[in-house]
C-alpha positions in Angstrom: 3.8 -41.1 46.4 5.5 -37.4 47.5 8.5 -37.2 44.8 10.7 -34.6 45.1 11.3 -32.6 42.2 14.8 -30.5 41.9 14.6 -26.4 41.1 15.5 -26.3 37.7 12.4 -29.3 36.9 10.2 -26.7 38.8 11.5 -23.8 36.2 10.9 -26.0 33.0 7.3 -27.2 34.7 6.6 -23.3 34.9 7.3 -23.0 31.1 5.4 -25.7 30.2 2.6 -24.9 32.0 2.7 -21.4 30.4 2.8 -23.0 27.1 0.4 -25.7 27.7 -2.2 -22.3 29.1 -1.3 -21.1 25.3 -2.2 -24.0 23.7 -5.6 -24.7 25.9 -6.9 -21.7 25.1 -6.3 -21.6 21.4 -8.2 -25.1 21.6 -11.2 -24.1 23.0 -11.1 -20.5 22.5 -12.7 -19.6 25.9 -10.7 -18.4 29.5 -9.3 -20.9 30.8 -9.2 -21.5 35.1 -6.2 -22.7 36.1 -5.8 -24.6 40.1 -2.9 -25.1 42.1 -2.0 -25.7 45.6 0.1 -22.8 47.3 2.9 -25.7 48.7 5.8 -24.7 49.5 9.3 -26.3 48.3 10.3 -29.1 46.2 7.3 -31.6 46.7 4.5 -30.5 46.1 2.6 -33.6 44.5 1.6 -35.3 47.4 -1.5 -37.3 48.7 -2.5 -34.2 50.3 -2.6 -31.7 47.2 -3.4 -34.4 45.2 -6.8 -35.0 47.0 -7.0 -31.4 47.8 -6.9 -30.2 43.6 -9.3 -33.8 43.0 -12.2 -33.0 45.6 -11.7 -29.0 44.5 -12.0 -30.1 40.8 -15.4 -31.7 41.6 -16.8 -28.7 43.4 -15.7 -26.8 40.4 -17.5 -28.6 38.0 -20.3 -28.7 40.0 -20.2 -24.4 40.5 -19.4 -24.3 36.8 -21.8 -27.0 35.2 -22.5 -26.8 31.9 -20.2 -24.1 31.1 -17.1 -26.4 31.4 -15.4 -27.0 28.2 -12.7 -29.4 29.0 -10.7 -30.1 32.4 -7.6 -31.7 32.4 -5.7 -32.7 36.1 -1.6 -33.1 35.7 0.9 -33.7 37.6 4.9 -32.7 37.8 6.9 -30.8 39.8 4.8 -28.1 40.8 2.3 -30.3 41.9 -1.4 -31.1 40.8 -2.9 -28.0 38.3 -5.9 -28.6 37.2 -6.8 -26.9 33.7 -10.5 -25.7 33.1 -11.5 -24.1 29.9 -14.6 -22.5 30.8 -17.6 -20.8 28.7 -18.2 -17.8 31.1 -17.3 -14.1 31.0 -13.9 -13.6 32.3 -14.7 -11.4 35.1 -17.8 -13.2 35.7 -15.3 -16.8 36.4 -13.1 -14.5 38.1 -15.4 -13.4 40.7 -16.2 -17.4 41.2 -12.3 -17.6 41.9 -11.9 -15.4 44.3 -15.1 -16.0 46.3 -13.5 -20.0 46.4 -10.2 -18.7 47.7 -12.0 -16.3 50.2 -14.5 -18.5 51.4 -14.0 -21.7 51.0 -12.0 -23.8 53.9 -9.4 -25.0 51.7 -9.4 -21.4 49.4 -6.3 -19.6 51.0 -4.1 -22.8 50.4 -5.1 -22.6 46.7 -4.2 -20.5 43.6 -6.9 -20.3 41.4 -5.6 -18.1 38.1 -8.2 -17.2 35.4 -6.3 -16.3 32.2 -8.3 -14.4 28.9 -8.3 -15.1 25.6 -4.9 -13.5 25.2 -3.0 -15.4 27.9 -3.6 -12.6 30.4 -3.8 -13.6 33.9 -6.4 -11.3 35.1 -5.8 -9.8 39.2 -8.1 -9.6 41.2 -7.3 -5.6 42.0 -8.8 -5.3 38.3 -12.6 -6.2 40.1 -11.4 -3.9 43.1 -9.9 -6.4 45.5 -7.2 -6.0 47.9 -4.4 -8.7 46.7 -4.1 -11.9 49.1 -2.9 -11.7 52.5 -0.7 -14.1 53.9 -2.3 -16.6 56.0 0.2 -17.0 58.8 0.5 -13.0 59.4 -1.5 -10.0 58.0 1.2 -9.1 55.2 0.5 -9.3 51.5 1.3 -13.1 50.7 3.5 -11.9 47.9 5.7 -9.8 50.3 6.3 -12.7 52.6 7.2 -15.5 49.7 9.9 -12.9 48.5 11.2 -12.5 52.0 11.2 -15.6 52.8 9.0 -14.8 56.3 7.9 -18.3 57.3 9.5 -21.3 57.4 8.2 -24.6 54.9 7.5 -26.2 57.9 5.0 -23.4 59.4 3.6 -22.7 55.7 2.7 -26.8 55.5 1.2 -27.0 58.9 -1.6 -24.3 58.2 -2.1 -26.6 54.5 -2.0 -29.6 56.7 -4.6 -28.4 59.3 -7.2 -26.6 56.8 -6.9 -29.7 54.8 -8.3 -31.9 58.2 -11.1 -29.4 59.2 -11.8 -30.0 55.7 -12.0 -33.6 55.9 -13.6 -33.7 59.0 -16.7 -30.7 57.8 -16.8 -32.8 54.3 -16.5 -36.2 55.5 -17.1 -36.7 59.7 -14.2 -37.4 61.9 -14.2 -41.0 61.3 -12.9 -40.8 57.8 -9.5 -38.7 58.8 -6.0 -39.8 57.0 -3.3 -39.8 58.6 -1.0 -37.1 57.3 
């Protein structure tokens, strides 16, 4: 199942997917939500992020409801993205996003990108919050990707463990994977 992908796949993946965010939202003419697991490296479709982007693509739906235009769940290098065009105000959906990634168990290993009509990806210091800290030290998470800070293996093993307490608060301790 885990395929490892080679660094110039993951640049083309990154184009596409910029291209496919065009194309989405000249389709359905609203934002568009856009998921991804924050995995580190070369492999990031696995049976962990693929569950992870399935169950958090229900919940999704569910918080959204009626105003979900389309979704659409791929697959490549950089890992499960789930696209959502979604008929809500920008800042509105937004909001949504970062209250997921703040408060949800699995929301500080996801990226959840909401992008206007335009194909702007809209921050969240525009609503007046701080950007993302890193979740193995208090520095900005962008700061310690650049640097390199923490090793794959430490970076994986917080995914790996908010993904179980997951599991365990959604479905009981008697349904665990082994991962």
């Amino acid at each position: 199942m885990m395929k490892e992908y080679t660094a110039d796949e993951l640049l083309l993946a990154r184009e596409k997917r910029v291209s496919l965010i065009g194309k989405l939202l000249k389709r359905y003419n609203t934002p568009l939500l856009v998921m991804r697991v924050n995995y580190p490296g070369l492999e990031k479709t696995n049976e962990m992020t693929t569950q992870m982007i399935e169950d958090m693509s229900s919940l999704i739906c569910t918080i959204l409801s009626d105003k979900v235009c389309s979704k659409l769940l791929l697959q490549g290098a950089e890992g499960p993205i789930l696209y959502v065009a979604v008929k809500e105000d920008i800042l509105v959906l937004k909001r949504i996003a970062i209250d997921l990634e703040e408060k949800h168990t699995l929301g500080r290993c996801l990226d959840l990108d909401v992008y206007d009509l335009e194909g702007k990806s809209i921050g969240r210091q525009e609503l007046g919050y701080p950007r993302r800290k890193c979740y193995l030290c208090e520095e900005y998470a962008h700061n310690c990707v650049r640097a390199k800070r923490h090793s794959k293996h430490e970076v994986v093993g917080y995914i790996k463990e908010k993904y179980r307490e997951y599991r365990e608060n959604v479905y009981g301790s008697e349904h665990q994977t082994k991962h």
